[in-house]
C-alpha positions as a Markdown table, in Angstrom:
| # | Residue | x | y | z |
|---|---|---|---|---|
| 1 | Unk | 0.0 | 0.0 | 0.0 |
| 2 | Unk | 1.3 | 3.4 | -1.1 |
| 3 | Unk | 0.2 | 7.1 | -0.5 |
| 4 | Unk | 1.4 | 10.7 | -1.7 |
| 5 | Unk | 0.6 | 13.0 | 0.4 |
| 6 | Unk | 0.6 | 17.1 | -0.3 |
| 7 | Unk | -0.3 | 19.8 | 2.3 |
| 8 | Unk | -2.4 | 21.8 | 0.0 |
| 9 | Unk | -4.1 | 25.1 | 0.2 |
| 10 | Unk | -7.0 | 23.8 | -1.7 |
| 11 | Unk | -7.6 | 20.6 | -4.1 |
| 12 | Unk | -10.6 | 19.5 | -6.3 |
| 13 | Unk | -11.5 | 16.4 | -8.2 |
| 14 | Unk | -13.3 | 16.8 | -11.5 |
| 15 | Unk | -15.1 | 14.0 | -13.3 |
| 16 | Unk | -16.8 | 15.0 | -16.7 |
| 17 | Unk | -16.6 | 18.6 | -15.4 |
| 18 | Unk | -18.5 | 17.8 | -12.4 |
| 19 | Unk | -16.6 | 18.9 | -9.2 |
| 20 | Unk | -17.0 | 15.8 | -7.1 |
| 21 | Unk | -14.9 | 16.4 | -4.1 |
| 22 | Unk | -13.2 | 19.6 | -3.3 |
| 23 | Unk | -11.3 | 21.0 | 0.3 |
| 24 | Unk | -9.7 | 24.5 | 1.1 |
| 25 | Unk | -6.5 | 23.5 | 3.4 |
| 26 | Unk | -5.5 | 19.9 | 4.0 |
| 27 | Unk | -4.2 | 16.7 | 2.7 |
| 28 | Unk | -4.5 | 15.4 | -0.9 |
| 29 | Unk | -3.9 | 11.9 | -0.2 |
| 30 | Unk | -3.2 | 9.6 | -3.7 |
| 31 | Unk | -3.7 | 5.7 | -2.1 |
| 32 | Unk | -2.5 | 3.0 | -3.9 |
| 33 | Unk | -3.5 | -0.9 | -3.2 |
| 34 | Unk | -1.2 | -3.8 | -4.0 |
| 35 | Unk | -1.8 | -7.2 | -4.3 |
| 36 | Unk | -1.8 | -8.6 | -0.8 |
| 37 | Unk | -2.2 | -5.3 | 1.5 |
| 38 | Unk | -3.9 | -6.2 | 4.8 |
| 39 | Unk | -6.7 | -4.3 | 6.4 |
| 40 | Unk | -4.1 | -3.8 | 9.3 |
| 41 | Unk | -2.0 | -1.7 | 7.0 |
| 42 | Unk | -5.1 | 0.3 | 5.6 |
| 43 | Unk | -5.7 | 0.8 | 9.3 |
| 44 | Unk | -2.1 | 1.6 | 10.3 |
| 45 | Unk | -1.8 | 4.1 | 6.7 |
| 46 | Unk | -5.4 | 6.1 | 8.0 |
| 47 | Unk | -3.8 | 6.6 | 11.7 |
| 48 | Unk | -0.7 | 7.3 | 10.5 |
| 49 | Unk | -1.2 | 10.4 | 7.9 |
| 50 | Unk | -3.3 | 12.7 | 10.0 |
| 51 | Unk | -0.8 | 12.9 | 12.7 |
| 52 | Unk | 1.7 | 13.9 | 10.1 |
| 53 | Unk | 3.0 | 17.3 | 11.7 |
| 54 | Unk | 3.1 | 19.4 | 8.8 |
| 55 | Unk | 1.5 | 22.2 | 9.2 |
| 56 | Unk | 2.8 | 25.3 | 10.3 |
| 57 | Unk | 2.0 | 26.3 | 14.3 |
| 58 | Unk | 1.3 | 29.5 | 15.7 |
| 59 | Unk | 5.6 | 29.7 | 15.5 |
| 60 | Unk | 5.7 | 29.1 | 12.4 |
| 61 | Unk | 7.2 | 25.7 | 13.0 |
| 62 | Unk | 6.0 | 22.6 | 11.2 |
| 63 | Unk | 4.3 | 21.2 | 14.5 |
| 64 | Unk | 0.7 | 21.0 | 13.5 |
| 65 | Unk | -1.9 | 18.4 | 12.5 |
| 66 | Unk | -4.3 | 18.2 | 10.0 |
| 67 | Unk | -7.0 | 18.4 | 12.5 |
| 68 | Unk | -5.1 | 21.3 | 14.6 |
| 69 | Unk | -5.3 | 23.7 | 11.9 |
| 70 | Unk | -8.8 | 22.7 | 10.5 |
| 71 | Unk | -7.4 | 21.2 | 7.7 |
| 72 | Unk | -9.3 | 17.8 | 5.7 |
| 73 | Unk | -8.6 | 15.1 | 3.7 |
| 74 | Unk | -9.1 | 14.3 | -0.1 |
| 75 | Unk | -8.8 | 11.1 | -1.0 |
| 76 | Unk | -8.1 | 9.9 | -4.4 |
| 77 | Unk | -7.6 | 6.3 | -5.7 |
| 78 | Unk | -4.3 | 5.6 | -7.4 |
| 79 | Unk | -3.4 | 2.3 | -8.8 |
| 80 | Unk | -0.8 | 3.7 | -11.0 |
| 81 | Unk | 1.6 | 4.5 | -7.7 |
| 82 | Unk | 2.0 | 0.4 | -7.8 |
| 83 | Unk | 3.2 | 0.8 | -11.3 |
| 84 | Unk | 6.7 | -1.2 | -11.8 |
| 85 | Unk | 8.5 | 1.1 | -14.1 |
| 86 | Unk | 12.4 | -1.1 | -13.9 |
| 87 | Unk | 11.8 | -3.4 | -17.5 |
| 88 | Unk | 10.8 | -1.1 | -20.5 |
| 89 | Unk | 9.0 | 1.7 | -21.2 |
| 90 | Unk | 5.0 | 0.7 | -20.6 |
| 91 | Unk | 4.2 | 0.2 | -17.0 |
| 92 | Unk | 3.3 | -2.9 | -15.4 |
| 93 | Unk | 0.4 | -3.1 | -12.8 |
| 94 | Unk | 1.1 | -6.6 | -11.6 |
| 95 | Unk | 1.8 | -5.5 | -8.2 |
| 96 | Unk | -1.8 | -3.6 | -8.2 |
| 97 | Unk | -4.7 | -5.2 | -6.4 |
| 98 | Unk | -8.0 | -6.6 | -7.6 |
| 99 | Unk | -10.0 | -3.5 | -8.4 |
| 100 | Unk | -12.8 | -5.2 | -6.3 |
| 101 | Unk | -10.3 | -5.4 | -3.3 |
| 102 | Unk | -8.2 | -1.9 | -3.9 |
| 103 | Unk | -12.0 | -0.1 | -3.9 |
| 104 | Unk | -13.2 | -1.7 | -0.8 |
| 105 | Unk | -10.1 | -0.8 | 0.8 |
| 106 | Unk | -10.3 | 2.5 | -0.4 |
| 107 | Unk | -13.9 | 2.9 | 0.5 |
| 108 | Unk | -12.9 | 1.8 | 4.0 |
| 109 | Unk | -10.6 | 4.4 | 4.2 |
| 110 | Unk | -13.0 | 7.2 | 4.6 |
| 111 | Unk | -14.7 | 5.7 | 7.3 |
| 112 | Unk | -11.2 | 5.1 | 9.3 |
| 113 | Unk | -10.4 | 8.9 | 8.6 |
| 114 | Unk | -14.0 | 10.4 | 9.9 |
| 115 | Unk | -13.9 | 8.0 | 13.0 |
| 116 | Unk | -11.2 | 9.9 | 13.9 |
| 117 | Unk | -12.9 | 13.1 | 13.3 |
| 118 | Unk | -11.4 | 14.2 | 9.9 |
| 119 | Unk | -13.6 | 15.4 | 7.0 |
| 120 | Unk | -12.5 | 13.8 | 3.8 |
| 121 | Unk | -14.1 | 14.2 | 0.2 |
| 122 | Unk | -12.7 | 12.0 | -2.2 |
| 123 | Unk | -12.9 | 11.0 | -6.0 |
| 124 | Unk | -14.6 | 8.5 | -7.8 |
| 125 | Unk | -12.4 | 4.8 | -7.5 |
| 126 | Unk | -12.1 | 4.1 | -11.2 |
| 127 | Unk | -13.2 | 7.1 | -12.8 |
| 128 | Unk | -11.3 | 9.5 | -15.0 |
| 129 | Unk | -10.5 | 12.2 | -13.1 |
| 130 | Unk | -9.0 | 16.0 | -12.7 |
| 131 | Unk | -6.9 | 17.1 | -9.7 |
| 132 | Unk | -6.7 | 19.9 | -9.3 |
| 133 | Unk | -4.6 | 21.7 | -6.3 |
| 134 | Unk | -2.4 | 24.3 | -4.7 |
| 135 | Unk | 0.2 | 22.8 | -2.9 |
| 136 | Unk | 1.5 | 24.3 | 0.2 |
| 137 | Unk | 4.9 | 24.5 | 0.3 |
| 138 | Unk | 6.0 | 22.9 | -1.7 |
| 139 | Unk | 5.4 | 20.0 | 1.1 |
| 140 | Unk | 4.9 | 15.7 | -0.6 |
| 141 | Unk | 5.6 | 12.9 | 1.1 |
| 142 | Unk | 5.6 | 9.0 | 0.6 |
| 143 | Unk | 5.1 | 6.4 | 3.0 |
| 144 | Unk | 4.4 | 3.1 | 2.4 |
| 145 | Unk | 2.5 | 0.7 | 4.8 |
């Protein structure tokens, strides 16, 4: 299981020009499902990113939550981050999970962010879709679970 994760000032998600999910300040959150990712990981991943500190404090400092700075989550299903790019030029998705299994995962996801109090808007799993955002910083990370 693999995320990107931007601080953004604002991000939207567009699907045949419809704005489907949209935040002002927050975390756009890409998730990617591979092949044999565990509910504990999902669980681990949605604990894990909105206790990221990176948001600036009252200092200036990077010290701050998500939720400390009234920040939410978009959410945004990305199989290509399992994409093995080492042999040739066209990208291999073996390592991806069943779509059935990636979008129940991913579906699960929002509820494991809003138990812990987070408003999250997200995309549509398997759609065609336009980001669209202003990152803050700029300020990305990785982390794999």
């Amino acid at each position: 299981m693999r995320a990107v994760i931007q601080r953004v000032y604002d991000a939207s998600v567009t699907v045949d020009t419809t704005i489907v999910g949209s935040i002002d300040t927050g975390l756009l959150v890409y998730l990617g499902v591979g092949k044999g990712d565990s509910v504990e990981q999902l669980k681990w991943l949605c604990e894990k990113i909105p206790k990221i500190r990176c948001f600036r404090d009252e200092n200036g400092k990077m010290k701050a939550e998500v939720k400390q700075v009234g920040g939410k989550i978009l959410l945004v299903s990305q199989f290509t981050l399992l994409a093995n790019l080492r042999k040739g030029n066209r990208p291999s998705y073996d390592d991806a999970a069943d779509p059935a299994i990636a979008q129940a995962m991913y579906d699960q996801a929002f509820d494991l962010f809003r138990d812990q109090g987070i408003e999250v808007a997200g995309g549509v799993f398997g759609g065609h879709m336009h980001v669209s955002y202003t990152n803050d910083g700029p300020v990305t990370f990785t982390l794999d679970a």
